[in-house]
C-alpha positions in Angstrom: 165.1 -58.8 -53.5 163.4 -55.6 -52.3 162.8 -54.2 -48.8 163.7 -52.1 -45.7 165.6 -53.5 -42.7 164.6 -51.9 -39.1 167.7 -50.0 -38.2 169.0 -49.9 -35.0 168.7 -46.0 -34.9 165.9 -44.2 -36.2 166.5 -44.7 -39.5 165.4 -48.1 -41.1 168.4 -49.4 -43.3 168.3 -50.8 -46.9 169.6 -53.6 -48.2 172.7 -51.8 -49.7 174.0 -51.2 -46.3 172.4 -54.4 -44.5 174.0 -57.0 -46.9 177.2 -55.5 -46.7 177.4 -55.4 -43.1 176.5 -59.2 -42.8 179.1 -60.0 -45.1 181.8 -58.1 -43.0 180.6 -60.1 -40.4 181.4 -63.3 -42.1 184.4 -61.9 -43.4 184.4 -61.1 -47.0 184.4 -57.7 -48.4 182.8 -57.3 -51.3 181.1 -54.3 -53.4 177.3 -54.1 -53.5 175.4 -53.6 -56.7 171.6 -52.6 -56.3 169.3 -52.7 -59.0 166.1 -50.6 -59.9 163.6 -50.0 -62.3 160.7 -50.9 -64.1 161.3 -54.6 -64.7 158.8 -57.2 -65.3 160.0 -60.5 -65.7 157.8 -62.0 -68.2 158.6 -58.7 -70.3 162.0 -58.8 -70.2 161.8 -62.8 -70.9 160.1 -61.6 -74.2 162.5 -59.4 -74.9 160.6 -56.2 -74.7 162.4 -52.9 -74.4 163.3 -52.3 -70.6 165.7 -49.6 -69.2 167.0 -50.2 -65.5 169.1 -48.7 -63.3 172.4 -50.4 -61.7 173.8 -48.0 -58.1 176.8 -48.5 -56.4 179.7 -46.9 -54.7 181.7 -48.7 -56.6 181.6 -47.6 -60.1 184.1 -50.3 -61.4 181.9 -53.2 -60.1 178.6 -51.3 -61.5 180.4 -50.9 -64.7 181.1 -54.5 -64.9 178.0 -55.9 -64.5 176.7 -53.6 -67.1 179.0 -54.9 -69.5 177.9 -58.7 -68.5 174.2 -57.8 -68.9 173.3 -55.5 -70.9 172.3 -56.4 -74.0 170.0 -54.3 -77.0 166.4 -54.8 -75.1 168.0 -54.6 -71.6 169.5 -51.1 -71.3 171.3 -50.4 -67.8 172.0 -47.1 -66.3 174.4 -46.2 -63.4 174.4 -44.2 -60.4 176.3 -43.5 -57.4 173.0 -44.1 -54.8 173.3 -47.2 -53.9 170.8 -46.2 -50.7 168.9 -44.3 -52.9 168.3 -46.8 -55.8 167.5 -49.4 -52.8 164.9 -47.3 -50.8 162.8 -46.3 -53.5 163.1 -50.0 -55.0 161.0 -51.1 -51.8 159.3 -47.5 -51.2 157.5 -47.7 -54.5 155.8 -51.0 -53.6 154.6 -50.2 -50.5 153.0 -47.2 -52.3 151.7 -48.6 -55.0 149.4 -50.1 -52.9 147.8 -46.5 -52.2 147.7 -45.0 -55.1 146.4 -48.4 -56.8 143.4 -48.7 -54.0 142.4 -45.2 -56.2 141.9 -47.8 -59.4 139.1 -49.9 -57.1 137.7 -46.9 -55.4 136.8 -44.4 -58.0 134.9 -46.2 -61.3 133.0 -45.0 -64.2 131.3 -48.3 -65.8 133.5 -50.5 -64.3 136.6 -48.8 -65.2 138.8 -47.0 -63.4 138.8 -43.1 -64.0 142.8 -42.0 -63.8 142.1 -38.7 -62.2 142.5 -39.4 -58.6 144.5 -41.9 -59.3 147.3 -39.6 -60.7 146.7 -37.8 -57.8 147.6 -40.3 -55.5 150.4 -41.0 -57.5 151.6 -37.4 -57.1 151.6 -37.5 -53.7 153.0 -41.1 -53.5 156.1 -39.1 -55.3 156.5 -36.2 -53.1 156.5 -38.7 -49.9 158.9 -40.7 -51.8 161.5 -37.8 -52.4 161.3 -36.9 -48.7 162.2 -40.1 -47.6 164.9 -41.6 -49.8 167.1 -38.5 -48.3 165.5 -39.5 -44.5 167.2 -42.7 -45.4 170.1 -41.9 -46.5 169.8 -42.3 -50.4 169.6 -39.2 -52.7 166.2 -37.1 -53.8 166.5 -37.5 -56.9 166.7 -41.2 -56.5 162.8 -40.8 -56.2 162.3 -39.2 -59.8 164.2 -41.9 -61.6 163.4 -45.1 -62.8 164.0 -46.7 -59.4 161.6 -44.3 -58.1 159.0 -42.7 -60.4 159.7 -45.9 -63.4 159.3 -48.5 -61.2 156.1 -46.9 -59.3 154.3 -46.7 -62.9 155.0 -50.1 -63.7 154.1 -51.5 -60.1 150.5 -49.6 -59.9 150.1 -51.5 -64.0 149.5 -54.5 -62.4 151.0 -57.3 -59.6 150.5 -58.0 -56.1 150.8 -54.7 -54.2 148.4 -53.7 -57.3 146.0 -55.9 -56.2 145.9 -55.5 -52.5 145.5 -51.4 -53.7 142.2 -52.2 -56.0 141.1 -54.5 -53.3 141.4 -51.7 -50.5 139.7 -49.3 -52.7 136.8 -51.3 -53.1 136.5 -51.6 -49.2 138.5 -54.6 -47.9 140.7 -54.3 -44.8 144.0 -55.8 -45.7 143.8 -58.8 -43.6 140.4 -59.5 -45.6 142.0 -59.3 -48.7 145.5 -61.1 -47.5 142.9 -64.6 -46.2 140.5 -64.3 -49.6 141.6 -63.1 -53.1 145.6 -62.9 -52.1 145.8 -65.8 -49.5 149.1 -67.5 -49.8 150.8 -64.8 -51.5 153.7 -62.6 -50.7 152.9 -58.6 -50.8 156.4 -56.6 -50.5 154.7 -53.5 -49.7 152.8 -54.9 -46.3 156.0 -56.0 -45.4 157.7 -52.6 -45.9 155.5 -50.8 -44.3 155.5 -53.1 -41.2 159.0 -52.0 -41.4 158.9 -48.5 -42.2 155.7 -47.7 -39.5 157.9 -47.2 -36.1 160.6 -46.1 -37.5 158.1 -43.3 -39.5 156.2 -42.6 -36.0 159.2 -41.9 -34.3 160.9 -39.6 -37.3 157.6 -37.7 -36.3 158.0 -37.4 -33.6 161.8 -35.7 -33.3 160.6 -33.9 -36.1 163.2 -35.4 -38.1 160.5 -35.6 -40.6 157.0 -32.5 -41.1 153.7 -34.7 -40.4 152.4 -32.4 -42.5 153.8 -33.2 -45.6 152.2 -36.8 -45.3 149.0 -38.2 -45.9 149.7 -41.4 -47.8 151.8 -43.3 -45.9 150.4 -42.8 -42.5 147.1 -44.1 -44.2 148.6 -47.0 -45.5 150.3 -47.9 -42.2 146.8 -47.6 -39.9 145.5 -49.7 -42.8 148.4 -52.3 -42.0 148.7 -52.3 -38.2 144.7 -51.7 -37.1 143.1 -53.5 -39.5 140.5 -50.9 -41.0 139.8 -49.8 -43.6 141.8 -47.6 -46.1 141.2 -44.0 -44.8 142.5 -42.4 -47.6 140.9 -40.4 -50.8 142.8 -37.7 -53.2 140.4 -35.3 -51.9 140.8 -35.0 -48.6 144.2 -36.9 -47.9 144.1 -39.3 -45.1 140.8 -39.2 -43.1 
Protein backbone atom coordinates (compact mmCIF):
# COMPACT_ATOMS: atom_id res chain seq x y z
CA UNK A 1 0.00 0.00 0.00
CA UNK A 2 1.17 3.53 -0.89
CA UNK A 3 0.63 6.96 0.79
CA UNK A 4 1.38 9.78 3.22
CA UNK A 5 -0.08 10.04 6.70
CA UNK A 6 -0.79 13.73 8.13
CA UNK A 7 1.68 14.12 10.85
CA UNK A 8 1.07 15.66 13.85
CA UNK A 9 3.98 18.25 13.31
CA UNK A 10 4.56 19.80 10.13
CA UNK A 11 5.85 17.03 8.52
CA UNK A 12 3.32 14.49 7.01
CA UNK A 13 4.67 10.87 8.05
CA UNK A 14 4.98 7.71 5.80
CA UNK A 15 3.92 4.59 6.28
CA UNK A 16 7.44 3.36 7.45
CA UNK A 17 7.08 5.24 10.51
CA UNK A 18 3.06 5.21 10.87
CA UNK A 19 2.80 1.32 10.76
CA UNK A 20 5.41 0.95 13.22
CA UNK A 21 4.06 3.23 15.68
CA UNK A 22 0.56 1.53 15.56
CA UNK A 23 2.11 -1.71 16.16
CA UNK A 24 3.99 -0.36 19.30
CA UNK A 25 0.81 0.59 20.29
CA UNK A 26 -0.63 -2.79 20.17
CA UNK A 27 2.38 -4.14 21.52
CA UNK A 28 4.45 -6.03 19.07
CA UNK A 29 7.73 -4.81 17.86
CA UNK A 30 8.51 -5.73 14.70
CA UNK A 31 10.98 -4.46 11.71
CA UNK A 32 9.39 -2.64 8.72
CA UNK A 33 10.22 -3.52 5.17
CA UNK A 34 9.06 -0.93 2.48
CA UNK A 35 9.00 -1.65 -1.05
CA UNK A 36 9.52 0.45 -4.28
CA UNK A 37 9.85 0.47 -7.77
CA UNK A 38 8.52 0.03 -10.99
CA UNK A 39 6.21 -2.84 -10.53
CA UNK A 40 3.20 -3.74 -12.50
CA UNK A 41 1.34 -6.56 -11.56
CA UNK A 42 0.20 -8.02 -14.63
CA UNK A 43 4.00 -7.76 -15.76
CA UNK A 44 5.53 -9.30 -13.04
CA UNK A 45 2.58 -12.10 -13.23
CA UNK A 46 4.12 -12.71 -16.74
CA UNK A 47 7.26 -12.92 -15.67
CA UNK A 48 8.75 -9.97 -17.35
CA UNK A 49 12.01 -8.59 -16.13
CA UNK A 50 11.36 -6.17 -13.10
CA UNK A 51 13.95 -4.69 -10.63
CA UNK A 52 12.60 -3.24 -7.20
CA UNK A 53 13.84 -1.95 -4.36
CA UNK A 54 13.34 -3.42 -0.67
CA UNK A 55 14.43 -0.26 2.43
CA UNK A 56 14.64 -0.83 5.90
CA UNK A 57 16.63 -0.10 8.99
CA UNK A 58 16.95 -3.34 9.50
CA UNK A 59 19.18 -4.93 7.04
CA UNK A 60 18.77 -8.49 8.36
CA UNK A 61 14.93 -8.42 7.86
CA UNK A 62 15.49 -6.68 4.30
CA UNK A 63 17.94 -9.30 3.49
CA UNK A 64 15.56 -12.03 4.35
CA UNK A 65 12.84 -11.16 2.42
CA UNK A 66 15.07 -10.81 -0.51
CA UNK A 67 16.13 -14.22 -0.11
CA UNK A 68 12.24 -15.37 0.08
CA UNK A 69 11.37 -13.45 -3.10
CA UNK A 70 13.63 -12.84 -5.35
CA UNK A 71 13.69 -14.97 -7.99
CA UNK A 72 15.55 -14.56 -11.87
CA UNK A 73 12.67 -12.00 -13.37
CA UNK A 74 12.13 -10.36 -9.83
CA UNK A 75 15.47 -8.71 -8.94
CA UNK A 76 15.40 -6.88 -5.42
CA UNK A 77 17.63 -4.20 -4.31
CA UNK A 78 18.32 -2.87 -0.69
CA UNK A 79 18.61 0.33 1.01
CA UNK A 80 18.81 1.85 4.30
CA UNK A 81 15.69 4.66 3.57
CA UNK A 82 13.10 3.16 4.72
CA UNK A 83 11.35 6.95 4.75
CA UNK A 84 12.85 7.61 1.73
CA UNK A 85 11.81 4.51 -0.35
CA UNK A 86 8.12 5.20 1.23
CA UNK A 87 7.77 8.94 0.37
CA UNK A 88 8.66 8.77 -3.14
CA UNK A 89 6.57 5.35 -3.41
CA UNK A 90 3.41 7.80 -2.88
CA UNK A 91 5.23 11.13 -4.12
CA UNK A 92 5.56 9.69 -7.57
CA UNK A 93 1.77 8.99 -7.98
CA UNK A 94 0.58 12.06 -6.97
CA UNK A 95 2.98 13.48 -9.62
CA UNK A 96 2.38 11.49 -12.23
CA UNK A 97 -0.80 12.95 -12.45
CA UNK A 98 1.01 16.31 -13.58
CA UNK A 99 3.41 15.43 -15.78
CA UNK A 100 0.75 12.83 -17.45
CA UNK A 101 -1.99 15.82 -17.92
CA UNK A 102 1.16 17.07 -20.44
CA UNK A 103 0.26 13.59 -22.61
CA UNK A 104 -3.63 15.04 -23.03
CA UNK A 105 -2.60 18.64 -23.27
CA UNK A 106 -0.10 18.90 -25.96
CA UNK A 107 -0.98 16.52 -29.30
CA UNK A 108 0.32 16.24 -32.72
CA UNK A 109 -2.37 14.03 -34.68
CA UNK A 110 -3.74 12.61 -31.74
CA UNK A 111 -0.58 11.65 -30.25
CA UNK A 112 1.11 12.96 -27.64
CA UNK A 113 4.43 14.91 -28.45
CA UNK A 114 7.03 13.94 -25.35
CA UNK A 115 8.68 17.27 -25.21
CA UNK A 116 6.75 18.94 -22.53
CA UNK A 117 5.99 16.10 -21.17
CA UNK A 118 9.73 15.33 -20.27
CA UNK A 119 9.61 18.58 -18.99
CA UNK A 120 7.17 18.11 -16.58
CA UNK A 121 8.76 15.06 -15.68
CA UNK A 122 11.96 17.01 -14.91
CA UNK A 123 10.47 19.13 -12.68
CA UNK A 124 8.22 16.45 -11.09
CA UNK A 125 11.93 15.09 -10.14
CA UNK A 126 13.48 18.08 -8.70
CA UNK A 127 10.22 18.66 -6.37
CA UNK A 128 10.55 15.07 -5.54
CA UNK A 129 14.30 15.26 -4.32
CA UNK A 130 13.37 18.34 -2.20
CA UNK A 131 10.77 16.65 -0.44
CA UNK A 132 11.83 13.10 0.31
CA UNK A 133 14.68 14.95 2.59
CA UNK A 134 11.55 17.53 3.99
CA UNK A 135 10.18 14.17 5.09
CA UNK A 136 12.68 12.65 6.46
CA UNK A 137 13.76 10.02 3.79
CA UNK A 138 17.13 10.54 1.74
CA UNK A 139 17.55 12.66 -1.71
CA UNK A 140 18.72 10.32 -3.46
CA UNK A 141 15.71 8.17 -2.69
CA UNK A 142 14.07 10.39 -5.47
CA UNK A 143 16.61 9.32 -8.35
CA UNK A 144 16.10 5.62 -7.72
CA UNK A 145 13.78 3.19 -8.78
CA UNK A 146 11.38 4.20 -5.94
CA UNK A 147 11.59 7.55 -7.21
CA UNK A 148 12.61 8.28 -10.81
CA UNK A 149 11.67 4.09 -11.88
CA UNK A 150 8.52 4.03 -10.49
CA UNK A 151 7.48 7.74 -11.87
CA UNK A 152 8.34 6.35 -15.51
CA UNK A 153 6.32 3.40 -15.17
CA UNK A 154 3.32 5.32 -13.40
CA UNK A 155 3.03 8.18 -16.22
CA UNK A 156 3.07 4.64 -18.94
CA UNK A 157 -0.25 4.10 -17.99
CA UNK A 158 -2.81 3.51 -14.71
CA UNK A 159 -5.13 5.52 -12.85
CA UNK A 160 -3.13 8.64 -11.75
CA UNK A 161 -2.23 8.36 -15.65
CA UNK A 162 -5.54 8.84 -16.53
CA UNK A 163 -6.78 11.47 -14.25
CA UNK A 164 -3.22 13.42 -15.79
CA UNK A 165 -4.44 12.99 -19.68
CA UNK A 166 -7.89 13.78 -18.48
CA UNK A 167 -6.74 17.21 -16.83
CA UNK A 168 -4.68 17.98 -19.81
CA UNK A 169 -7.46 17.84 -22.00
CA UNK A 170 -9.44 20.31 -19.78
CA UNK A 171 -11.39 18.39 -17.09
CA UNK A 172 -11.47 19.59 -13.41
CA UNK A 173 -10.75 16.53 -11.34
CA UNK A 174 -14.02 16.20 -9.80
CA UNK A 175 -15.31 15.99 -13.60
CA UNK A 176 -13.16 13.35 -14.39
CA UNK A 177 -13.42 11.46 -10.72
CA UNK A 178 -17.91 11.31 -11.45
CA UNK A 179 -17.37 10.40 -15.55
CA UNK A 180 -14.46 8.37 -17.05
CA UNK A 181 -12.84 7.32 -13.45
CA UNK A 182 -16.15 7.13 -11.33
CA UNK A 183 -15.79 4.40 -8.77
CA UNK A 184 -12.21 4.21 -8.91
CA UNK A 185 -9.46 4.73 -6.38
CA UNK A 186 -6.69 7.46 -7.57
CA UNK A 187 -3.62 7.30 -4.90
CA UNK A 188 -2.32 10.49 -6.03
CA UNK A 189 -5.69 12.66 -5.13
CA UNK A 190 -5.41 11.16 -1.96
CA UNK A 191 -1.70 12.09 -1.40
CA UNK A 192 -1.97 15.25 -2.24
CA UNK A 193 -5.16 15.85 0.06
CA UNK A 194 -2.55 14.80 2.44
CA UNK A 195 0.44 16.52 1.44
CA UNK A 196 -1.48 20.20 0.62
CA UNK A 197 -1.49 21.63 4.42
CA UNK A 198 1.18 20.22 5.44
CA UNK A 199 3.01 21.78 1.98
CA UNK A 200 1.23 25.28 2.71
CA UNK A 201 2.50 25.43 6.04
CA UNK A 202 6.32 24.14 5.13
CA UNK A 203 5.86 27.52 3.03
CA UNK A 204 5.19 29.27 5.06
CA UNK A 205 8.16 28.79 7.95
CA UNK A 206 10.17 28.63 5.05
CA UNK A 207 11.00 25.19 5.91
CA UNK A 208 10.61 24.73 2.26
CA UNK A 209 11.62 27.87 -1.04
CA UNK A 210 8.09 28.48 -2.84
CA UNK A 211 10.19 29.15 -5.51
CA UNK A 212 11.50 26.02 -6.32
CA UNK A 213 7.82 24.67 -6.92
CA UNK A 214 5.47 24.97 -9.57
CA UNK A 215 4.10 21.45 -9.94
CA UNK A 216 2.76 20.49 -6.91
CA UNK A 217 1.09 23.64 -5.89
CA UNK A 218 -0.77 23.24 -9.28
CA UNK A 219 -1.82 19.96 -8.70
CA UNK A 220 -3.06 20.75 -5.18
CA UNK A 221 -5.36 24.03 -6.38
CA UNK A 222 -6.48 21.46 -9.01
CA UNK A 223 -7.46 19.04 -6.00
CA UNK A 224 -8.84 21.36 -3.30
CA UNK A 225 -10.73 24.27 -5.74
CA UNK A 226 -11.90 22.34 -8.30
CA UNK A 227 -10.48 24.21 -11.46
CA UNK A 228 -8.81 23.52 -13.85
CA UNK A 229 -5.16 22.31 -14.21
CA UNK A 230 -3.16 25.65 -14.16
CA UNK A 231 -0.16 24.18 -15.18
CA UNK A 232 2.06 24.11 -18.63
CA UNK A 233 6.00 23.41 -18.99
CA UNK A 234 6.21 26.71 -20.28
CA UNK A 235 5.28 28.95 -17.87
CA UNK A 236 5.04 26.67 -14.66
CA UNK A 237 2.00 27.03 -12.72
CA UNK A 238 -0.33 29.91 -13.91
Amino acid sequence: TKGLVPGSDAVPLTYAEAFPEMLRGRGLSLPFVGIGGPCIARELAERRPTRVVYGSASPTAAEALKTVFETPYYRVDLSDDPVGIEACAALKNFYAIGVSAMLGRHLRDGVAVKNPVAGAFQQAVDEMALLAPWIGGRRESAFGLSGVGDLHVTVGGGRNSRLGRHLGEGMSVQQAMSGPLAGETVEGVDVGRVLGPHLEAAFADGALDRSQFTLAPALIRAIFEGGPFGYDVSVGAA
